[in-house]
C-alpha positions as CSV (number, residue, x, y, z in Angstrom):
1,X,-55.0,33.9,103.0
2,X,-58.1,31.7,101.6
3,X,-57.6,28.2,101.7
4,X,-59.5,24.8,100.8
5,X,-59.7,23.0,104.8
6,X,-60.5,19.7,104.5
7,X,-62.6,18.7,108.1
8,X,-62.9,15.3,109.2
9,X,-64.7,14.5,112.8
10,X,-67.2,12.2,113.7
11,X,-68.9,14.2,115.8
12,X,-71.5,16.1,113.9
13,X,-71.6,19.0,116.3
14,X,-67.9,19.6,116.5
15,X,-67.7,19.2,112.5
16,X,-70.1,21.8,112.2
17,X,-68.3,24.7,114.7
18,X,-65.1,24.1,112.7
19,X,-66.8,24.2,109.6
20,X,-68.7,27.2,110.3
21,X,-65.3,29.0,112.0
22,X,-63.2,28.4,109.4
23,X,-65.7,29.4,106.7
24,X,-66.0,32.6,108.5
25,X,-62.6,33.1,108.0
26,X,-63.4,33.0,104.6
27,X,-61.8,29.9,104.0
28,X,-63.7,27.0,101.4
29,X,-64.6,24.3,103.7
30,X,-64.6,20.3,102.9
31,X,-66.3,18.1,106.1
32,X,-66.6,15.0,106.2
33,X,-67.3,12.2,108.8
34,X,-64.8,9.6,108.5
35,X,-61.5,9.3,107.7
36,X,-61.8,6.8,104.7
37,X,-63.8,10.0,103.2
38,X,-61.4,12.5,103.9
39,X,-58.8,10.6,102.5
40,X,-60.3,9.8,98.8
41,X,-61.0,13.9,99.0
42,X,-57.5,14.6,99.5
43,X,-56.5,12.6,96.9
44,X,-59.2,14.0,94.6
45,X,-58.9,17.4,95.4
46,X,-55.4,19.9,96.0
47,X,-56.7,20.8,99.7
48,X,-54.7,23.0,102.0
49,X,-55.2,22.1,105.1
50,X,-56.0,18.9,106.9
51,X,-58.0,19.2,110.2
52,X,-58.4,15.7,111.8
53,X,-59.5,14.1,115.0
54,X,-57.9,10.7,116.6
55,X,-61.5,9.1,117.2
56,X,-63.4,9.3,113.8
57,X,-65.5,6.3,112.1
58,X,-63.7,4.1,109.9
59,X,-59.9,4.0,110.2
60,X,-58.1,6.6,113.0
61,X,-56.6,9.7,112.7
62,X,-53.2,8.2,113.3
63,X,-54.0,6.0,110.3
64,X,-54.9,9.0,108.3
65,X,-52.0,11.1,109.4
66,X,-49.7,8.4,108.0
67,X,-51.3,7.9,104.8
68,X,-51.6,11.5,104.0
69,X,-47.6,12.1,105.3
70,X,-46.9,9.2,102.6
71,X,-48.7,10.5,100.0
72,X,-48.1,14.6,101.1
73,X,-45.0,15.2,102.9
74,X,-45.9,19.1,103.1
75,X,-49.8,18.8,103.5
76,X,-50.6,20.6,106.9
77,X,-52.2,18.9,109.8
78,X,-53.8,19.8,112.5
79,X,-54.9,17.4,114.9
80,X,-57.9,17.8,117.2
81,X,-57.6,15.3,120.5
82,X,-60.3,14.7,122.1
83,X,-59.3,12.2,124.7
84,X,-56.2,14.1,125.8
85,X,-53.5,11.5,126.1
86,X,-55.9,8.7,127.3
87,X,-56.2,6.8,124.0
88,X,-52.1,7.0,123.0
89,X,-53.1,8.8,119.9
90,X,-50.6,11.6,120.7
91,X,-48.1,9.2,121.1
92,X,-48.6,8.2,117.5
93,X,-48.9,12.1,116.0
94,X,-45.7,13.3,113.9
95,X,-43.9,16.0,116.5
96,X,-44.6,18.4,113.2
97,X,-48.4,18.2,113.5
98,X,-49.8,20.5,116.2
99,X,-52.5,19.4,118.7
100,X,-55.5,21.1,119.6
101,X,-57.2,19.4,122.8
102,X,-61.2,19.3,123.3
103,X,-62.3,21.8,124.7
104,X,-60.6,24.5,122.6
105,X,-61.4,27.8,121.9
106,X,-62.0,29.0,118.3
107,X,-59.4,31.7,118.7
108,X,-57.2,29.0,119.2
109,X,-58.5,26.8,116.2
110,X,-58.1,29.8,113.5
111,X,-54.7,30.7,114.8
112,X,-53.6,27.7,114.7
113,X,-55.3,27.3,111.4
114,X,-53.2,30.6,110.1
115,X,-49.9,29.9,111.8
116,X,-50.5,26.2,109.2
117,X,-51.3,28.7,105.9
118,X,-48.1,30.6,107.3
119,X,-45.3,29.8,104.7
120,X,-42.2,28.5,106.7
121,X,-39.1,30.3,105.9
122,X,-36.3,28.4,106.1
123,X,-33.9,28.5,109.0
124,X,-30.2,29.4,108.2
125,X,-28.6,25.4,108.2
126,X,-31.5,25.0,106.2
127,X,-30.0,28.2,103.7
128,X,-26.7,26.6,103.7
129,X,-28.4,23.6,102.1
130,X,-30.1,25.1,99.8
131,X,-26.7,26.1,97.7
């Protein structure tokens, strides 16, 4: 499945290996440096996939992670850590959005990726909810 991936890391370097890995994938990438940029793209454009880290310029990824779960309850997430559990970032991360942590493979970066594009089927309480 193709999809729009919206980047956001300060790092140039790691922006540019998940750039270049997911637009290998075949996916259209969006990368940006900071998260007050990433935030007026996904609000200008129907993205995805969000890929954030906790340490980018401007406001944090928790901050962005909020605001995008206020504004799009279903966008997908994934967050990239980069400090492990040092900075009390993961603390702040929705249970629902998965972690990557620095150093990571980029086997692990597209599947994680995919497993995001999967569509969730709905459990059975959910079924019985549904009528």
């Amino acid at each position: 499945m193709t999809a729009k991936i919206l980047i956001v890391d300060d790092e140039p370097s790691v922006l540019a290996v998940v750039s270049r890995a997911l637009r290998d994938e075949g996916h259209e990438v969006i990368a940006v440096s900071n998260v007050q940029t990433a935030y007026e793209v996904a609000l200008d454009q129907a993205v995805d996939v969000v890929v954030t880290n906790n340490g980018t310029s401007g406001l944090d990824g928790a901050e962005l992670v909020s605001a995008l779960r206020m504004r799009f309850p279903r966008l997908p997430i994934l967050h990239l850590d980069d400090h492990a559990l040092a900075t009390g970032f993961q603390l702040q991360v929705p249970a629902e959005v998965p972690t990557l942590f620095k150093p990571f493979d980029l086997v692990s970066l597209r599947a994680a990726v995919r497993r995001l594009l999967t569509p969730r089927r709905p459990s059975q309480p959910e079924l019985a909810t549904l009528h």
